[in-house]
C-alpha positions as CSV (number, residue, x, y, z in Angstrom):
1,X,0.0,0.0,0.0
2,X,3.4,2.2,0.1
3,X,3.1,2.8,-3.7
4,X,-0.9,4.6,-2.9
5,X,0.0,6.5,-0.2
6,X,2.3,8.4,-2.1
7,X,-0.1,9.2,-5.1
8,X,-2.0,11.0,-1.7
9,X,-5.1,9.0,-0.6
10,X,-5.8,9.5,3.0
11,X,-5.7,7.2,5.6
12,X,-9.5,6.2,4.9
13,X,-9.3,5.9,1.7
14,X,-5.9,3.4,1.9
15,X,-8.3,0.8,4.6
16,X,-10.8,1.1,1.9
17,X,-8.3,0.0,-0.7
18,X,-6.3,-2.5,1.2
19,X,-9.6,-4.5,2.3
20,X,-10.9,-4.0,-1.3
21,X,-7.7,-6.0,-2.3
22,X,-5.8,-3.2,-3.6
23,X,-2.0,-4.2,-3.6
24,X,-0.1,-1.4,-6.0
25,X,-1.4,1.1,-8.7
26,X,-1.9,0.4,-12.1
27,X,-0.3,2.4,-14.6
28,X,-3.6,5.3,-15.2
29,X,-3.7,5.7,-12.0
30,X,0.3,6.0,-10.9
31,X,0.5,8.8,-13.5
32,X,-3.4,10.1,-13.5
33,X,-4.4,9.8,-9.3
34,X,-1.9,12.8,-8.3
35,X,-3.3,15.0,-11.1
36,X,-6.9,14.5,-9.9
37,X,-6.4,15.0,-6.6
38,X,-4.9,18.9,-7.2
39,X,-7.6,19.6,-9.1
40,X,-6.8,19.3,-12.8
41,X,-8.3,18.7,-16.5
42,X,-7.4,15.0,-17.3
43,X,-7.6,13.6,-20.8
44,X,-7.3,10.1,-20.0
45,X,-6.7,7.2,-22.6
46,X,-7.1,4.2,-21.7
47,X,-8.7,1.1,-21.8
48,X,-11.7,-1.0,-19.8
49,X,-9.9,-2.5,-17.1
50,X,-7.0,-0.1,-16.4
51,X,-8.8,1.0,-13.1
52,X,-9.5,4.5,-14.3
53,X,-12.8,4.6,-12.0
54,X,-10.5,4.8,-9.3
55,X,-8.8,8.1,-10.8
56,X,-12.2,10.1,-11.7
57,X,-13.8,8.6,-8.4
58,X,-10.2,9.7,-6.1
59,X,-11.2,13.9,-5.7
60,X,-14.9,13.0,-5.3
61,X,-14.0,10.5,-2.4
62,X,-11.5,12.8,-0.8
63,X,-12.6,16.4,-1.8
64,X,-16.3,16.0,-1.5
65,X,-18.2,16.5,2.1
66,X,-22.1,15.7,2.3
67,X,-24.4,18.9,1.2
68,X,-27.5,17.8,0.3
69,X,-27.1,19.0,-3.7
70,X,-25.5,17.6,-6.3
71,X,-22.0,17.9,-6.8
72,X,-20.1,15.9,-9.3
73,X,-21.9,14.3,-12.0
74,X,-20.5,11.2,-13.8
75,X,-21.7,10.6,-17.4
76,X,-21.5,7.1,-18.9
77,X,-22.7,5.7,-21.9
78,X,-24.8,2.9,-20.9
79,X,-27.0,1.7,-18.0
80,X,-24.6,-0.9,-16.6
81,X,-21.7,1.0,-16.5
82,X,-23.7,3.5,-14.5
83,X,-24.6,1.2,-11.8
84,X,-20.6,-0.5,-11.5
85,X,-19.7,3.4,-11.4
86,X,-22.1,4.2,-8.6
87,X,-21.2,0.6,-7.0
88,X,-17.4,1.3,-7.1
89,X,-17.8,4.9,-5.8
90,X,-19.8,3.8,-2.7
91,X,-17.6,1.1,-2.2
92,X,-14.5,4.0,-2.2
93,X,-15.8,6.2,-0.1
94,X,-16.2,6.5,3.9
95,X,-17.5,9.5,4.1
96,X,-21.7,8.5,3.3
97,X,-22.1,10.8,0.3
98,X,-25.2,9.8,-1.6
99,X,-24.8,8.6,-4.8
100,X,-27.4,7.8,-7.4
101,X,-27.1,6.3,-10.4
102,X,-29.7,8.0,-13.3
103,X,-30.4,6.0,-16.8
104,X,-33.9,5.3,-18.7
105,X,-35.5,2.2,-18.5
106,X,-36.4,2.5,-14.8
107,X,-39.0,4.0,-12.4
108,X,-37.9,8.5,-13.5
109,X,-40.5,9.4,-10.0
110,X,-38.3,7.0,-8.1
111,X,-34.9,8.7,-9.0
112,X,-36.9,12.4,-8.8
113,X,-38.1,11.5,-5.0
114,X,-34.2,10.4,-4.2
115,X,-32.5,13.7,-6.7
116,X,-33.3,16.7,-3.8
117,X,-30.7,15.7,-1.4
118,X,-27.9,13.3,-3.9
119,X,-24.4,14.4,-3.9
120,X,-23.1,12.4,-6.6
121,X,-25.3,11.9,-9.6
122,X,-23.9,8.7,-12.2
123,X,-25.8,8.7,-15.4
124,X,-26.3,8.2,-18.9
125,X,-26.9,11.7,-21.1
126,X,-30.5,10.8,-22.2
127,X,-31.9,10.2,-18.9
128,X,-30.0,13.2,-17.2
129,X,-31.4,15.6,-20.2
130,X,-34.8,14.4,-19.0
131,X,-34.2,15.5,-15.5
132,X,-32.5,18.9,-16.7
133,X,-35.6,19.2,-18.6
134,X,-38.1,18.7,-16.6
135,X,-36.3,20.6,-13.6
136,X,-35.5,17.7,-11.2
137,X,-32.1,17.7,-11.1
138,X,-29.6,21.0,-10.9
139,X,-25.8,21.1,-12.2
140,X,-25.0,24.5,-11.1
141,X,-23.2,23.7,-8.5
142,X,-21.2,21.0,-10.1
143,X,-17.9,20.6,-9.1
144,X,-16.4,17.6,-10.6
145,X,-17.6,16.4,-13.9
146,X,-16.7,13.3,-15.5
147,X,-17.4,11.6,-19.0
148,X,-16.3,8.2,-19.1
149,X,-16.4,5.9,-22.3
150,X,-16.6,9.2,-23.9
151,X,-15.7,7.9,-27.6
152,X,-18.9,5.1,-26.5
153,X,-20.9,8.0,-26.0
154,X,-20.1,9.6,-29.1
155,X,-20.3,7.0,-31.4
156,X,-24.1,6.3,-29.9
157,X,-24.8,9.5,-31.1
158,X,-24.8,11.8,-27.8
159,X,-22.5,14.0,-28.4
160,X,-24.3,16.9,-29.2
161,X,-26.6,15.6,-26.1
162,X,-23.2,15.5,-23.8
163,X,-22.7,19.5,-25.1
164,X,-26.4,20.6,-23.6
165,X,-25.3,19.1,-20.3
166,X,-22.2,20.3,-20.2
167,X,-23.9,23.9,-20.9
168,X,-25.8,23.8,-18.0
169,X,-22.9,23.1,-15.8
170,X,-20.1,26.1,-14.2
171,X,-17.6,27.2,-16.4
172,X,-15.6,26.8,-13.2
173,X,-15.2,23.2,-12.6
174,X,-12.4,20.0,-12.9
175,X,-13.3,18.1,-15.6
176,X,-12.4,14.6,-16.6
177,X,-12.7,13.1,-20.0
178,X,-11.6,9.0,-20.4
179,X,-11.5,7.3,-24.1
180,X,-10.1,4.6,-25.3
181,X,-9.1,6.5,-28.3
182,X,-8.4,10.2,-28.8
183,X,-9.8,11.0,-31.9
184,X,-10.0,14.2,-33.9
185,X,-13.5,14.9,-32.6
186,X,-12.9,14.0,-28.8
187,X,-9.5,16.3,-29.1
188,X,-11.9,19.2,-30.3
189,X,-14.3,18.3,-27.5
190,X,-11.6,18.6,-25.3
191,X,-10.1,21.7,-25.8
192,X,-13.9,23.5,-25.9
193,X,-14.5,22.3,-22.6
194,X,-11.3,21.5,-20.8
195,X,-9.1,24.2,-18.9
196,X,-5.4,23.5,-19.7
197,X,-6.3,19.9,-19.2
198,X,-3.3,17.4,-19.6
199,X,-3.6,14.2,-21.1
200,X,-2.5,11.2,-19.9
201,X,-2.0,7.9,-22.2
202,X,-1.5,4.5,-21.0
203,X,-1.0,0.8,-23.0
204,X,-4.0,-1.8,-23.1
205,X,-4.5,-3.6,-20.0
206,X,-4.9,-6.9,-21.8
207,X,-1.8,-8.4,-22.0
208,X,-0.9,-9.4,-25.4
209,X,1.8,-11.9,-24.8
210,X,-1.1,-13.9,-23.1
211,X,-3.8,-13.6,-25.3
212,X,-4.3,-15.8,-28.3
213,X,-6.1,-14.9,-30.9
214,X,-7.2,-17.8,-34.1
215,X,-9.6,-18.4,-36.3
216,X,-11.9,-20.6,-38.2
217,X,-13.0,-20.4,-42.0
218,X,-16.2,-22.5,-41.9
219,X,-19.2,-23.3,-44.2
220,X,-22.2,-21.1,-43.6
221,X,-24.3,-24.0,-42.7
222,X,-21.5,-25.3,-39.7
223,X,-20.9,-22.2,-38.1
224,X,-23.1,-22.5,-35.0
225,X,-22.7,-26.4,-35.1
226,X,-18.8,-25.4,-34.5
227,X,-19.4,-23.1,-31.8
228,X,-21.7,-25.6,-30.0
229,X,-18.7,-27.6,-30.9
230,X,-15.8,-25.8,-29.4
231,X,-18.2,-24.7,-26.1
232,X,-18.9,-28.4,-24.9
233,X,-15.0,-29.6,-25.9
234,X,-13.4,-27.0,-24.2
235,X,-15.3,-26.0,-21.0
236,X,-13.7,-22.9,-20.8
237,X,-15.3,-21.4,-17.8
238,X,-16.4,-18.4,-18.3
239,X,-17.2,-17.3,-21.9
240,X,-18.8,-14.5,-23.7
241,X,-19.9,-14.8,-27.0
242,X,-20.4,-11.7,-29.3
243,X,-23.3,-10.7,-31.8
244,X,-23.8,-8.3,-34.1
245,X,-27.7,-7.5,-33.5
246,X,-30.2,-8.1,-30.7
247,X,-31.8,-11.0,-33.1
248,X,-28.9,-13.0,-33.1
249,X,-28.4,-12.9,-30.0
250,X,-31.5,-14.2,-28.4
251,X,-31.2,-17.3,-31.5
252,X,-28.1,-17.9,-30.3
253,X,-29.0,-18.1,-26.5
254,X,-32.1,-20.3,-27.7
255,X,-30.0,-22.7,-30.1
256,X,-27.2,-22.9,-27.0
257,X,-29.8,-24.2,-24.4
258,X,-31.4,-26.6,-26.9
259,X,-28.4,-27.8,-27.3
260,X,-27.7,-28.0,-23.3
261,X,-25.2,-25.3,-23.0
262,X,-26.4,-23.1,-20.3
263,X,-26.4,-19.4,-21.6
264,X,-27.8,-16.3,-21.0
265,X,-28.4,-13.0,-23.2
266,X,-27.2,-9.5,-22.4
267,X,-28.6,-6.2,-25.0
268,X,-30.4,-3.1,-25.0
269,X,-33.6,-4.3,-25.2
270,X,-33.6,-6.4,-22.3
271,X,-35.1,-4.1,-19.2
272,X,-32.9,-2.9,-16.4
273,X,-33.6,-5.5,-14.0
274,X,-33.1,-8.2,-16.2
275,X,-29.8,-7.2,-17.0
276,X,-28.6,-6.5,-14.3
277,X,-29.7,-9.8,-13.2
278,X,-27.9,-11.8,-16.1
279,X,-24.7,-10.0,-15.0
280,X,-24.9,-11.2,-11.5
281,X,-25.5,-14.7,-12.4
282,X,-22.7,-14.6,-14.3
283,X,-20.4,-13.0,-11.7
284,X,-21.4,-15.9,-9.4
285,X,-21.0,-18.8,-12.1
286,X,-24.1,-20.0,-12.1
287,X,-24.1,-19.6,-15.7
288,X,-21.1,-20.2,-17.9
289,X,-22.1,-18.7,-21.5
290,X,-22.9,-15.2,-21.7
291,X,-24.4,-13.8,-25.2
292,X,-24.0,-10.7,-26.3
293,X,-24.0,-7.0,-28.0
294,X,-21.1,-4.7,-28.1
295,X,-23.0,-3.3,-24.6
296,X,-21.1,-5.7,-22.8
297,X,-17.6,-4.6,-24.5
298,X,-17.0,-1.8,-23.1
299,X,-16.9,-0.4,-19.3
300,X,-18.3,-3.5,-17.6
301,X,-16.1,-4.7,-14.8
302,X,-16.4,-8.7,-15.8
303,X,-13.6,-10.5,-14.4
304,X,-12.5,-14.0,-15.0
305,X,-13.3,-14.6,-18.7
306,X,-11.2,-17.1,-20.6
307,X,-12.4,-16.7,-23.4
308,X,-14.3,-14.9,-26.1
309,X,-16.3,-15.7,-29.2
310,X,-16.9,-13.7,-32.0
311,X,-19.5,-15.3,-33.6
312,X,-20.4,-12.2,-36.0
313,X,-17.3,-10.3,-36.8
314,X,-17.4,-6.5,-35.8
315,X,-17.5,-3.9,-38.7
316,X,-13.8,-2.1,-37.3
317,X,-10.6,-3.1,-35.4
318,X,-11.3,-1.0,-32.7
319,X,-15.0,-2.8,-32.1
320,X,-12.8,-6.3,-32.2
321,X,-9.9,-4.8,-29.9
322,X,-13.2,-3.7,-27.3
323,X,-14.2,-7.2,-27.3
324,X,-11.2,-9.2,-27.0
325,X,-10.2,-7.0,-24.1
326,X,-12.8,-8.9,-21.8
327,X,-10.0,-11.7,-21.7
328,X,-6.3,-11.9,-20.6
329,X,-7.0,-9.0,-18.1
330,X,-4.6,-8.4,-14.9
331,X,-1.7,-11.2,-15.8
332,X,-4.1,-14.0,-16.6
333,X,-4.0,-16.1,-20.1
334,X,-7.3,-15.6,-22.5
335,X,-8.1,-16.5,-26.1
336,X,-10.1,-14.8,-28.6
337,X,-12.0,-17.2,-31.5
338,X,-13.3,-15.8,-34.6
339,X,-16.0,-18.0,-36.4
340,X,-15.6,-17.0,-40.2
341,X,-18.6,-17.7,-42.4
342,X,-18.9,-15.8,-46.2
343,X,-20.7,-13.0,-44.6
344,X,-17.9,-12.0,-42.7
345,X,-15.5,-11.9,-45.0
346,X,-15.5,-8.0,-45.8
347,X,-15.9,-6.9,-41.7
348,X,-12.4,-9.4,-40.9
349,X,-10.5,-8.0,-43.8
350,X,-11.3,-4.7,-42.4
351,X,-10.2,-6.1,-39.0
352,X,-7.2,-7.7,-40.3
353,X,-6.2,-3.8,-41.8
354,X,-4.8,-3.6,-38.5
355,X,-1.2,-5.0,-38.6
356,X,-0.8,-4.7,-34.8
357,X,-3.4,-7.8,-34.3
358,X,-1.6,-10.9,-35.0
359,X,-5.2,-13.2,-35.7
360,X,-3.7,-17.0,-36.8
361,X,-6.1,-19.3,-38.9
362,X,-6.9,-22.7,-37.2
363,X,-8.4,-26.1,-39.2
364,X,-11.6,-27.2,-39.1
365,X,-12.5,-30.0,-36.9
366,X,-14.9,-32.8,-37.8
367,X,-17.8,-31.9,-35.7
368,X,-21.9,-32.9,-35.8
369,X,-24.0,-30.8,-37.8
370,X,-26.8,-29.4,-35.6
371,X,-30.1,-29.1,-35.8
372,X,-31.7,-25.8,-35.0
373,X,-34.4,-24.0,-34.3
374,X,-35.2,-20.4,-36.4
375,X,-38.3,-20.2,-35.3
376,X,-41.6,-18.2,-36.6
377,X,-41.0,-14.6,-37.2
378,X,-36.9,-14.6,-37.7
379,X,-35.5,-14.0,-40.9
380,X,-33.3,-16.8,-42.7
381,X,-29.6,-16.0,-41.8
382,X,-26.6,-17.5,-43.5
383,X,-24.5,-19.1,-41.4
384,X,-27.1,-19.8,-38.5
385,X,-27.3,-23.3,-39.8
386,X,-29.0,-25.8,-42.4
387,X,-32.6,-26.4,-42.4
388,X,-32.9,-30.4,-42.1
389,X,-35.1,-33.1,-41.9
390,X,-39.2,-31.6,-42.1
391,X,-38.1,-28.4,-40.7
392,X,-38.5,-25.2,-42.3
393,X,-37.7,-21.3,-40.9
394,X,-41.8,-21.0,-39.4
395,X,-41.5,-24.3,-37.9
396,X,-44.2,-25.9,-40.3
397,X,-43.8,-29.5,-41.7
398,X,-43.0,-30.0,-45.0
399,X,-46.6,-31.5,-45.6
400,X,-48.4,-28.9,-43.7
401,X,-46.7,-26.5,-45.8
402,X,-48.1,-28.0,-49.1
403,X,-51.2,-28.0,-47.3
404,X,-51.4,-23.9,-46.4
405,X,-49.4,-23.7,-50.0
406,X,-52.4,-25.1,-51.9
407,X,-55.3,-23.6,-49.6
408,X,-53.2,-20.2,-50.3
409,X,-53.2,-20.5,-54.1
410,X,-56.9,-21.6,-54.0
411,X,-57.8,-18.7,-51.7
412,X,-56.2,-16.5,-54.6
413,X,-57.7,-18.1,-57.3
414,X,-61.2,-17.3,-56.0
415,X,-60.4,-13.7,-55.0
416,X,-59.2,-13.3,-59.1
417,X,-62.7,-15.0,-59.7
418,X,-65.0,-12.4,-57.9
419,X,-63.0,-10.2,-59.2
420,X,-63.7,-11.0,-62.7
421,X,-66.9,-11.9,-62.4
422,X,-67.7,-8.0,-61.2
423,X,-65.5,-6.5,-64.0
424,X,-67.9,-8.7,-66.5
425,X,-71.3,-7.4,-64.4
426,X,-70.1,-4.0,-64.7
427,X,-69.0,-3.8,-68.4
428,X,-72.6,-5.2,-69.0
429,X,-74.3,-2.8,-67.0
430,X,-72.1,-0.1,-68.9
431,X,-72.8,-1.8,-72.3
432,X,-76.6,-1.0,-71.7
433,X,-76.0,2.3,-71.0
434,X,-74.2,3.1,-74.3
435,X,-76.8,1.5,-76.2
436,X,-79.2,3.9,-74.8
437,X,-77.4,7.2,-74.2
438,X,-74.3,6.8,-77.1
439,X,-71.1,5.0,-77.4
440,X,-69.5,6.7,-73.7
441,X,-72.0,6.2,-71.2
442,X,-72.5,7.9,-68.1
443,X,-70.7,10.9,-70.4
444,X,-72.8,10.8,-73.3
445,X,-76.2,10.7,-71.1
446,X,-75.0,13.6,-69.0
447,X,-74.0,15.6,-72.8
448,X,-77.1,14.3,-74.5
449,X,-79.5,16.1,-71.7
450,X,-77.5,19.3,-71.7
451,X,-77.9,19.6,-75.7
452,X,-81.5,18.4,-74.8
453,X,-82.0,21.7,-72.5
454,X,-80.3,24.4,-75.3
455,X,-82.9,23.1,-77.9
């Protein structure tokens, strides 16, 4: 604990740490910790897992006292991260500040009841725009401000919804920005809303001497029989397995469990509780598969995976490095799979761009073809397996198909009937018409009486 007590924590703090497990800084927070404690801008880039919450949460644990308004606000991307933010700051501090984490998805008259007399506000921007809005929650007497995952946040489209909340806060303040990249647009960001901040770079905290990363070129009708594959040869542990879209995911937590792999999906449009409650059964191993969205890459605190899955590639390199950096974390050995089928092709070429990612190939193995489940309502997708035996994507036997097939086409036939039939009545009816009034009908008749009139 020598190593903290000279970045400055207090005596409080340092019991906090040591029974937390704390035994030296890592390398954000040897160079960043000293910085945020005097009071400066910070630029931070870094990774997840390079124990930057510690850095932003360091002044609001030591410089904050209990006032009964809000005074340091923390802005995250997503509703998960806001909670392990939250968690880890109450776990930090000693000194009872209230601390409330703010995102959508949840009870707003709960969070407005509890916003009157919070200290520390840990939120995602859309939900704290809706407080500004409606006037439940003040930032004019912010002192600290934090954006963390702030190239997440941007690339979900809040940026110009992290401007209006920065707007409403003191031009006098310490702000914090942390990103794992520092692109153009986050270097403009900063120097509009910084003062003379200084920016503080660290390596990835996966270690890539222990991580190894292969993969597998496979027909589009084997690649979720290979997965099932390498999950029940391996027994990894803990896994996560990586999907582009929401609908993958929950087929691929469906398939898994038919197939008696216990999994569990993770997205956005799961509600808050059930999230959060998928991440805690996971944390506690009492399920060994978790499924899914680039949510999960980024900011969550999920310790102990061996290994990851990309089952749909990501569309850049810095998507893939986000996801394989859930494994090999803090000196432990990880492995990152890719499951190439044709569809994938273009997004792992882009991936592959990147010469610092050294990605192996690895041969097939002979494996069982399995039989899945689409189900009614999900589009065909390539690579999510072969339809076999009577089955067919809406879960109709072949036999019953021909059977709604021919009621279908003689259901048509007989509209295309009627529908002839009443052209025929009416051209008759018309027919009559002319021979009475002149060759145009209704026309004619309508003429024939107006010429009738002027004579």
């Amino acid at each position: 604990m020598e190593q903290f007590e000279k970045l400055g924590f207090s005596r409080e703090v340092l019991s906090v740490l040591k029974t937390a497990g704390f035994e030296k800084p890592t390398e954000i927070q040897e160079k960043a910790i000293p910085l945020a404690l005097a009071g400066k801008d910070i630029i931070g880039g870094s990774f997840t897992g390079s124990g930057k919450t510690l850095v932003f949460a360091s002044p609001i644990i030591e410089n904050l006292n209990q006032k009964n308004y809000v005074q340091a606000l923390v802005l995250t991307p997503t509703r998960e991260l806001a909670e392990q933010v939250a968690d880890s700051i109450r776990n930090f501090s000693k000194k009872n500040l209230k601390i409330l984490a703010v995102y959508g998805g949840v009870d707003i008259e709960a969070q407005i009841r509890k916003l009157h007399n919070t200290e520390i506000v840990i939120g995602t921007p859309g939900r704290i725009l809706d407080h500004l809005k409606r006037r439940t929650l003040s930032l004019d007497k912010i002192k600290i401000l934090v954006l963390d995952e702030c190239d997440r946040m941007f690339d979900m489209g809040f940026y110009r919804d992290v401007e209006m909340i920065i707007q409403q806060c003191p031009k006098k303040r310490q702000t914090m920005l942390f990103s794992a990249t520092i692109s153009s647009d986050i270097d403009y960001f900063a120097q509009k809303y910084t003062d003379d901040a200084v920016e503080v770079s660290v390596n990835s905290y996966v270690d890539a001497s222990k991580l190894k990363q292969v993969y597998y070129d496979v027909p589009d009708s084997l690649k979720f029989s290979l997965l099932v594959h390498l999950l029940k040869k391996e027994n990894a542990g803990l896994v996560m397995v990586f999907c582009n879209t929401r609908r993958n995911v929950d087929f691929i937590v469906e398939n898994l469990n038919n197939a008696g792999i216990s999994a569990k999906a993770i997205h956005g449009g799961l509600n808050q509780s059930r999230r959060i409650r998928v991440l805690e059964d996971f944390h506690d191993n009492k399920v060994g598969v978790l499924v899914c969205t680039d949510v999960a890459a980024r900011g969550l605190d999920i310790k102990g995976v061996t290994r990851i899955y990309n089952y749909d590639l990501p569309k850049d390199s810095k998507d893939y490095i986000h996801r394989i950096g859930r494994t090999a974390r803090a000196g432990e050995e990880g492995e990152a799979i890719n499951i190439l089928a044709s569809r994938d092709y273009e997004n792992f070429g882009k991936i592959m761009n990147n010469k610092s990612l050294l990605i192996t190939p690895k041969e097939m193995p002979l494996i069982e073809q399995i039989k899945i489940n689409i189900g009614f309502g999900k589009r065909r997708d390539l690579g999510r397996g072969r339809r076999t035996g009577n089955d067919n994507r809406f879960g109709i036997k072949r036999n019953q198909r021909s059977q709604k097939r021919s009621s279908w086409k003689k259901r048509i036939g007989e509209r295309k009937l009627g529908r002839n039939d009443s052209q025929k009545r009416y051209s008759d009816r018309n027919n009559r018409r002319t021979n009475r009034f002149g060759s145009r009908g209704y026309s004619n008749r309508n003429n024939n009486r107006s010429n009738f009139r002027r004579r």
